[in-house]
BASEBA-176132 format. One record per residue (C-alpha): residue number from 1; residue in one letter; x, y, z. Coordinates in pm, 1 decimal, always signed. Layout:
<atoms>
ATOM  num  residu         X         Y         Z
ATOM  NUM       A         X         Y         Z
...
</atoms>
This chain:
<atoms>
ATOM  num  residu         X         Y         Z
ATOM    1       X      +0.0      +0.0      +0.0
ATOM    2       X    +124.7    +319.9     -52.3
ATOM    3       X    +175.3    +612.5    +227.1
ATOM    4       X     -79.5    +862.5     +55.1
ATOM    5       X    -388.4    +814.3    -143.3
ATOM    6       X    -591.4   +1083.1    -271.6
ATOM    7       X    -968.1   +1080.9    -248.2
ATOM    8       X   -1181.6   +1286.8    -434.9
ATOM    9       X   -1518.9   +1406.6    -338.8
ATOM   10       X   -1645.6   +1675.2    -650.6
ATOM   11       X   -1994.0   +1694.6    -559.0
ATOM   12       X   -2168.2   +1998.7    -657.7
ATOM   13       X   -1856.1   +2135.6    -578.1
ATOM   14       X   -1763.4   +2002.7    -975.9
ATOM   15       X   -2108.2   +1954.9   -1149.2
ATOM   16       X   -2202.9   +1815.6   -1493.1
ATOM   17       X   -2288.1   +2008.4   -1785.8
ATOM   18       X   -2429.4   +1867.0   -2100.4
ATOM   19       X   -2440.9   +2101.4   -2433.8
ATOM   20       X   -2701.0   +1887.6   -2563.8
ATOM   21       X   -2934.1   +1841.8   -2265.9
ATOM   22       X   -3120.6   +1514.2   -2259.3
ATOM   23       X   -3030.9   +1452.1   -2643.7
ATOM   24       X   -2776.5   +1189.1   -2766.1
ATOM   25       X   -2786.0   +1022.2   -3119.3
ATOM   26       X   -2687.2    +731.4   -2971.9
ATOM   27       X   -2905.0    +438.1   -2769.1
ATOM   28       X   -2545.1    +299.2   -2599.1
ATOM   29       X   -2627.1     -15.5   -2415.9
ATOM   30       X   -2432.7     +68.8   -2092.4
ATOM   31       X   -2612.8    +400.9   -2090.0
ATOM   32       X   -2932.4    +471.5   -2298.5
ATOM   33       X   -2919.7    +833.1   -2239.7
ATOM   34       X   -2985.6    +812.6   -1867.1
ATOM   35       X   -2657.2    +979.3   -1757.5
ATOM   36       X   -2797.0   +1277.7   -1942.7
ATOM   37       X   -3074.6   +1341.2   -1716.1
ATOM   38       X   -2846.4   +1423.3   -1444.2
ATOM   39       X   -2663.3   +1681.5   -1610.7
ATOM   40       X   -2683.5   +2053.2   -1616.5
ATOM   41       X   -2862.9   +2147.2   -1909.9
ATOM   42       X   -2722.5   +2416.7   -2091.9
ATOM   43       X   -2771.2   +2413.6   -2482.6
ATOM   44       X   -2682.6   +2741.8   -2581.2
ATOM   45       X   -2348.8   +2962.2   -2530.5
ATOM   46       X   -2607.4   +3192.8   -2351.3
ATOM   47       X   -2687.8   +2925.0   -2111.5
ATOM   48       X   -2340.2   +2800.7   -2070.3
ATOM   49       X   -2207.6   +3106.8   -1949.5
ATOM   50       X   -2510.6   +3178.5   -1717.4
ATOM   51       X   -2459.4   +2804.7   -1567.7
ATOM   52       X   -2128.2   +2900.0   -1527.0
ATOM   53       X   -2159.2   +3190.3   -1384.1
ATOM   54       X   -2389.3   +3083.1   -1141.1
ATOM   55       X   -2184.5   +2798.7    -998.9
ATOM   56       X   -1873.2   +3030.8    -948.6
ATOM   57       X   -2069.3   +3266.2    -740.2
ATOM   58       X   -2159.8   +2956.9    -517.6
ATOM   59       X   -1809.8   +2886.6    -540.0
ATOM   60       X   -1796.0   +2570.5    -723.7
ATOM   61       X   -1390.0   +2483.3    -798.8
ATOM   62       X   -1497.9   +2387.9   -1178.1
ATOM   63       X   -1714.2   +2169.5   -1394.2
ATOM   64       X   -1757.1   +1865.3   -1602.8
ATOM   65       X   -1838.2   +1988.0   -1981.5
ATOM   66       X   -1951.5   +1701.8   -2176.5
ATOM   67       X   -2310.7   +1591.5   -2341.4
ATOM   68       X   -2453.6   +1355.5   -2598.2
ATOM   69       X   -2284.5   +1270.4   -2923.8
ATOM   70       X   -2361.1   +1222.9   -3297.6
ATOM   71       X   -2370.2    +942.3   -3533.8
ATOM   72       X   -1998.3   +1011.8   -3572.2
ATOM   73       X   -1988.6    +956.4   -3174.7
ATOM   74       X   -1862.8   +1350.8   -3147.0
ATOM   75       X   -1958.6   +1593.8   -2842.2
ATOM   76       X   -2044.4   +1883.5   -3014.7
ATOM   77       X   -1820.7   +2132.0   -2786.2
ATOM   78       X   -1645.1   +2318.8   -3042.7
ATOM   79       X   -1926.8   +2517.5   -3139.4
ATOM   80       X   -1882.8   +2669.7   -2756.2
ATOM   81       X   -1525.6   +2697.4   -2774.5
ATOM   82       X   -1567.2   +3126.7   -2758.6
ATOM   83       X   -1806.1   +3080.0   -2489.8
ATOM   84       X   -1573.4   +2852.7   -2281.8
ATOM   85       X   -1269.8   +3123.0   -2367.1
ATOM   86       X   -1510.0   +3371.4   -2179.6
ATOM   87       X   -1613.9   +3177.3   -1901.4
ATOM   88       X   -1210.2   +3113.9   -1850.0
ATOM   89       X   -1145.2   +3457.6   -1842.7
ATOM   90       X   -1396.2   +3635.9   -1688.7
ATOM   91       X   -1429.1   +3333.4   -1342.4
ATOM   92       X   -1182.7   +3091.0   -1172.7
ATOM   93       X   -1319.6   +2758.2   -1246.9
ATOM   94       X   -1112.0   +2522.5   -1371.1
ATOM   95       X   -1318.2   +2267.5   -1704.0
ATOM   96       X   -1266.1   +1925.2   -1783.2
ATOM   97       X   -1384.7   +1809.2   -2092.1
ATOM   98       X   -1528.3   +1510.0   -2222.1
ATOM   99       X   -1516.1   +1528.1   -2619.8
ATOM  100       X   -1558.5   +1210.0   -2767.1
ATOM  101       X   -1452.6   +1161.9   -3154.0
ATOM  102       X   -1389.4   +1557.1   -3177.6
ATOM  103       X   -1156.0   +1544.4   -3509.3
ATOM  104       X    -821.9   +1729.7   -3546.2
ATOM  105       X    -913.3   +2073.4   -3611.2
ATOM  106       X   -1207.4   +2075.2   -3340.1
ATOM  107       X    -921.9   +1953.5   -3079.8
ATOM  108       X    -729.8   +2234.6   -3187.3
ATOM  109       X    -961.7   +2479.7   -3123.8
ATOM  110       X   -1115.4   +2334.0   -2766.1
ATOM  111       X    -735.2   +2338.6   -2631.1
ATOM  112       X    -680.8   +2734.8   -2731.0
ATOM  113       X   -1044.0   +2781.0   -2595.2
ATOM  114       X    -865.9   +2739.5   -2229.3
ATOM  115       X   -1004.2   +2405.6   -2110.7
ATOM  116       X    -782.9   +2257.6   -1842.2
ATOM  117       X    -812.3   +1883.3   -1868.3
ATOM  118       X    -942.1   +1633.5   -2166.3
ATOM  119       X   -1118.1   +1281.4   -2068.3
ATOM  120       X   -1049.8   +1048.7   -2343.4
ATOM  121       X   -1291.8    +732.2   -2369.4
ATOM  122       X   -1042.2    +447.5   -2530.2
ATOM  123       X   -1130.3     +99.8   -2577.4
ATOM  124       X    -938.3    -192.3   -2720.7
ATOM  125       X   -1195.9    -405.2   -2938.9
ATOM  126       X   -1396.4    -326.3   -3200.6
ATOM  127       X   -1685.0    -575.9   -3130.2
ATOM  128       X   -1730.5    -368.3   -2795.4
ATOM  129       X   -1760.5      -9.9   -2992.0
ATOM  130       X   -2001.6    -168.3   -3251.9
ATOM  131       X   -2211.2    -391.9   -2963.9
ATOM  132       X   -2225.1    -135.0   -2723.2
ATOM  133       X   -2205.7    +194.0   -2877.2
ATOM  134       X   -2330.6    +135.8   -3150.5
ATOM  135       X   -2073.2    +291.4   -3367.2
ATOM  136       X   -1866.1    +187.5   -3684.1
ATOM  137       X   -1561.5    +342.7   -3550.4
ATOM  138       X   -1246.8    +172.3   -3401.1
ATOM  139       X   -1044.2    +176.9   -3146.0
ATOM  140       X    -755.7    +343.2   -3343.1
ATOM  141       X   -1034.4    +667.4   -3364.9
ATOM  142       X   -1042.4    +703.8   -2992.4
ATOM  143       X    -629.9    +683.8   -3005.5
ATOM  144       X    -672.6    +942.7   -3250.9
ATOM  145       X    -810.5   +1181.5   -3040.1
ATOM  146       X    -569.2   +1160.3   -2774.7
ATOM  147       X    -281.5   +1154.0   -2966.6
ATOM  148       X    -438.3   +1512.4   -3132.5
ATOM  149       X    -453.0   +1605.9   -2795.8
ATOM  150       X     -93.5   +1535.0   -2714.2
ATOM  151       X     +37.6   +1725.5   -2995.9
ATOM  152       X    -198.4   +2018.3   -2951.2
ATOM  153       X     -85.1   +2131.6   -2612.9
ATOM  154       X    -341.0   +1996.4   -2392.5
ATOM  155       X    -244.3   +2109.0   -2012.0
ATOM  156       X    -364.2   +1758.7   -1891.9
ATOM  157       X    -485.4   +1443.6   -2083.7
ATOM  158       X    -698.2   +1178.1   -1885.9
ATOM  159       X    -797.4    +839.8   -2089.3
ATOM  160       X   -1046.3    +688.3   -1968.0
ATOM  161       X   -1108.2    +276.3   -1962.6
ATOM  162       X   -1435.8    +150.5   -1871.9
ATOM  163       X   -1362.8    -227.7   -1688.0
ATOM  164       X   -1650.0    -430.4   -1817.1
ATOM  165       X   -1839.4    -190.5   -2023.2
ATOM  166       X   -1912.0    -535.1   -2309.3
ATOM  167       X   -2178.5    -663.4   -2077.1
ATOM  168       X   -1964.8    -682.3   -1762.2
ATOM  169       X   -1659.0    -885.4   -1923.2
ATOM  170       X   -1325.3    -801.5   -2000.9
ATOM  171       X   -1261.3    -776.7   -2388.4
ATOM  172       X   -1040.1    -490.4   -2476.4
ATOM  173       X    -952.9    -365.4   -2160.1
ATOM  174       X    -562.4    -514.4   -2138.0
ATOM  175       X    -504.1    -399.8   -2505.7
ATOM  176       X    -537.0     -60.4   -2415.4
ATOM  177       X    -311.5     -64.6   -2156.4
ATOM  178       X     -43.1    -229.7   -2377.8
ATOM  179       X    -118.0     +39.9   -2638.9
ATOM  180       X     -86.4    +318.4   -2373.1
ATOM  181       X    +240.9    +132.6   -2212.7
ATOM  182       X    +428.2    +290.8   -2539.3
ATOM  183       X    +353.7    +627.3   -2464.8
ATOM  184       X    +247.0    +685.1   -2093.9
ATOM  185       X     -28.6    +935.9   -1990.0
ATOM  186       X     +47.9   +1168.3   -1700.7
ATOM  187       X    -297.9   +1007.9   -1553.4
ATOM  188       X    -500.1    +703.5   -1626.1
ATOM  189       X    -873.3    +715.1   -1496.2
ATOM  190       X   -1037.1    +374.4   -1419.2
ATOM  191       X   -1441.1    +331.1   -1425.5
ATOM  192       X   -1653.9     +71.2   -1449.0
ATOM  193       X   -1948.9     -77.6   -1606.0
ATOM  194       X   -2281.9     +21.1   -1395.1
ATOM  195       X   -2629.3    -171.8   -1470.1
ATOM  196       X   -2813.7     +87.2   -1496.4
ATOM  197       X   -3197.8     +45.7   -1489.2
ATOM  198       X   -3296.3    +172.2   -1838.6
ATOM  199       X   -3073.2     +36.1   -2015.9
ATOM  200       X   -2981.0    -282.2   -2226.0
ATOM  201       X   -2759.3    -372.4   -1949.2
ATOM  202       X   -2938.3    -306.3   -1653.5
ATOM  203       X   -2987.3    -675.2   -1518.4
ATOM  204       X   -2605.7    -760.0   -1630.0
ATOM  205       X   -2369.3    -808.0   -1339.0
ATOM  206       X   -2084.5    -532.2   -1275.1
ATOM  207       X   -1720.0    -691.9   -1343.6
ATOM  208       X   -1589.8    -878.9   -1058.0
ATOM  209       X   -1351.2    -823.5    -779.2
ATOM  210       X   -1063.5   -1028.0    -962.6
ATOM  211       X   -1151.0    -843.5   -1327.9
ATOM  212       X   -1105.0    -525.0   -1152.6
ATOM  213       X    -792.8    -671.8   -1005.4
ATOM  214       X    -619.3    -758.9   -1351.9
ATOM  215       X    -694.3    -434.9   -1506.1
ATOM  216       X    -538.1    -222.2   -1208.4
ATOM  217       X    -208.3    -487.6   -1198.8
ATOM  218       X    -169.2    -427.7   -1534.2
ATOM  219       X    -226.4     -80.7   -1517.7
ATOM  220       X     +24.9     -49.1   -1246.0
ATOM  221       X    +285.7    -302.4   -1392.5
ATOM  222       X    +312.2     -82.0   -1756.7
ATOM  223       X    +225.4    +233.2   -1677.6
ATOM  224       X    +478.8    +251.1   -1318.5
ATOM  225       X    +477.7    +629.1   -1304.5
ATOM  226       X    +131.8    +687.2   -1470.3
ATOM  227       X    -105.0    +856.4   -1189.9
ATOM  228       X    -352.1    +531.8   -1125.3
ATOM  229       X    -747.8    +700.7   -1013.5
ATOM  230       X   -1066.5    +498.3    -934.7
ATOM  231       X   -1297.6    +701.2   -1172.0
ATOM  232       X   -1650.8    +828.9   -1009.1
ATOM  233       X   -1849.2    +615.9   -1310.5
ATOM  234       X   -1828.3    +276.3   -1108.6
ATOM  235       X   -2031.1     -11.3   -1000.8
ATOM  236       X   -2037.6    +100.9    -610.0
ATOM  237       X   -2280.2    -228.8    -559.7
ATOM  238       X   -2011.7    -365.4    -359.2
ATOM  239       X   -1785.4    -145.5    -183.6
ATOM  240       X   -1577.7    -386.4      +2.1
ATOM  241       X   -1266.3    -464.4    -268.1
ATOM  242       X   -1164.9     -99.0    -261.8
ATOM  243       X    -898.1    -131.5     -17.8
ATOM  244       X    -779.9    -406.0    -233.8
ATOM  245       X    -807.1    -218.6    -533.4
ATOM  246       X    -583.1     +54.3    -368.5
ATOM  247       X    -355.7    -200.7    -207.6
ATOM  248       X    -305.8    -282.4    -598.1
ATOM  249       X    -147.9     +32.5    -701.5
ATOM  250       X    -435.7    +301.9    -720.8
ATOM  251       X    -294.2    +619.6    -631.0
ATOM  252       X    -631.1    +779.5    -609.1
ATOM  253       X   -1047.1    +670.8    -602.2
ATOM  254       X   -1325.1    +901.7    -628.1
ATOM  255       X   -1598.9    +881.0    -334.6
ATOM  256       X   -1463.3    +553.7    -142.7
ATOM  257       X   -1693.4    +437.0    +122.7
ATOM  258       X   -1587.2    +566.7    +480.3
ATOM  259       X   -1471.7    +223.2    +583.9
ATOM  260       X   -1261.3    +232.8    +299.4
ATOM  261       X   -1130.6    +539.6    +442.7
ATOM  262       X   -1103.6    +438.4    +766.8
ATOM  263       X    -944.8    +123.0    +729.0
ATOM  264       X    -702.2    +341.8    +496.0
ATOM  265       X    -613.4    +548.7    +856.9
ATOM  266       X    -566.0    +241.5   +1064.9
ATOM  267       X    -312.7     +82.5    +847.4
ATOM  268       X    -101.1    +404.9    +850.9
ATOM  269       X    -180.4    +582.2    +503.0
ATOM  270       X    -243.6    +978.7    +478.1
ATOM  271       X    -563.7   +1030.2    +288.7
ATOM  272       X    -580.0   +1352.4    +144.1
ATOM  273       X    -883.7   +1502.0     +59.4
ATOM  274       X    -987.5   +1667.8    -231.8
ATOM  275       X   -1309.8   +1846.1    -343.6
ATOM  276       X   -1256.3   +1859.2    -697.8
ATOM  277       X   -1279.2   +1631.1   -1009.6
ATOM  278       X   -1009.5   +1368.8   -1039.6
ATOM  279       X    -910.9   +1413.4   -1364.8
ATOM  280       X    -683.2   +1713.1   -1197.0
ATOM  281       X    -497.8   +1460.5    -961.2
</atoms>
């Protein structure tokens, strides 16, 4: 176990925004839209700024800026990107984005637009993007982005890898790792598949304690001075591996149960708390 481990509470302290409300072109099986629903809803650069501008006077740290996608499985954030250079100039909060496909020249302009930190979806198997998402895309697309990322200047870069997300098995999971393992990311965010009720996969069972396991061993064996995080977008069904999932090499989880925490304390291990999203670890 390691002497520190950061834990992240962001709360409405770090809210969700989605550009596209409710809307997403998309029926994903893991999702369905539902995620949506508990977003701030802010569809217009009129909106966007007033959202914003509301949750810096309550002194909110930053927020979450993502939203549905297209048939091309893009979040349509560039057409904000003027909006987002405003809301970076005229308040403090700090943005992390979540931009799905987003080509080249879109990437460009979101990382002169100010945003602080990316959250890259990446998966290794092209059954999973076609069974789940729906899309007939690959996995080299989602490298794509965050190699356009790399090479535009963006101040922090967090892929993302969903454990479980084809029905609650591992497919493409390790691949990813092995693909990142040639260039290491400053931070590596993992989540989880959730059955969520209104959805496809809503009776399917979350991946295991031991799938977990082999993602974060791996993760931790090829990626030694990557930044490891337990993502908030997690199966929380069973609470009672996350001390094992930390003893495994995490660095960092977002909302552990206070046992967690406490058991954390009695085996000698500074927990430092942080209010804030954890992409920004």
């Amino acid at each position: 176990m390691q002497k520190a481990v950061e834990c992240f509470y962001p709360g409405g302290n770090f809210p969700a925004i989605s550009v596209t409300g409710s809307e997403c072109a998309l029926d994903c099986k893991h999702c369905s839209r539902k995620y949506l629903e508990g977003m701030i809803r802010a569809t217009t650069a009129s909106d966007l700024l007033s959202v914003a501008e509301a949750i810096a006077e309550r002194g909110a740290s930053g927020f979450l800026l993502s939203g549905g996608v297209d048939r091309n499985g893009r979040v349509p954030l560039a057409e904000f990107a003027d909006t987002i250079k405003e809301i970076k100039v005229t308040t403090d909060l700090r943005i992390n984005a979540h931009i799905g496909l987003s080509n080249e020249r879109e990437v460009d302009c979101l990382v002169k637009s100010g945003i602080d930190s990316f959250s890259v979806d990446l998966y290794g198997s092209g059954e999973t993007i076609k069974e789940v998402l729906g899309l007939d895309t690959t996995p080299e697309d989602y490298f794509a982005v965050l190699g356009n990322l790399m090479n535009a200047g963006a101040p922090i870069v967090a892929p993302h890898i969903c454990v479980g997300i084809h029905g609650g098995e591992l497919k493409g999971e390790l691949k990813v790792i092995d693909r990142l393992s040639m260039n290491p990311p400053d931070v590596l965010v993992l989540i989880s598949l959730i059955p969520t009720k209104g959805t496809a996969y809503e009776s399917v069972p979350p991946p295991g304690r031991d799938a977990v396991l082999s993602v974060i061993r791996k993760a931790r064996q090829d990626l030694p001075e990557t930044k490891l995080l337990l993502g908030c977008m997690r199966s929380k069904l069973d609470r009672s591996s996350e001390y094992d999932f930390l003893d495994a090499g995490l660095d960092g989880i977002v909302l552990p149960a206070t046992r967690t925490v406490e058991r954390l304390r009695a085996e000698g291990v500074s927990v430092k708390k942080r209010a804030i999203c954890c992409s920004f670890m």
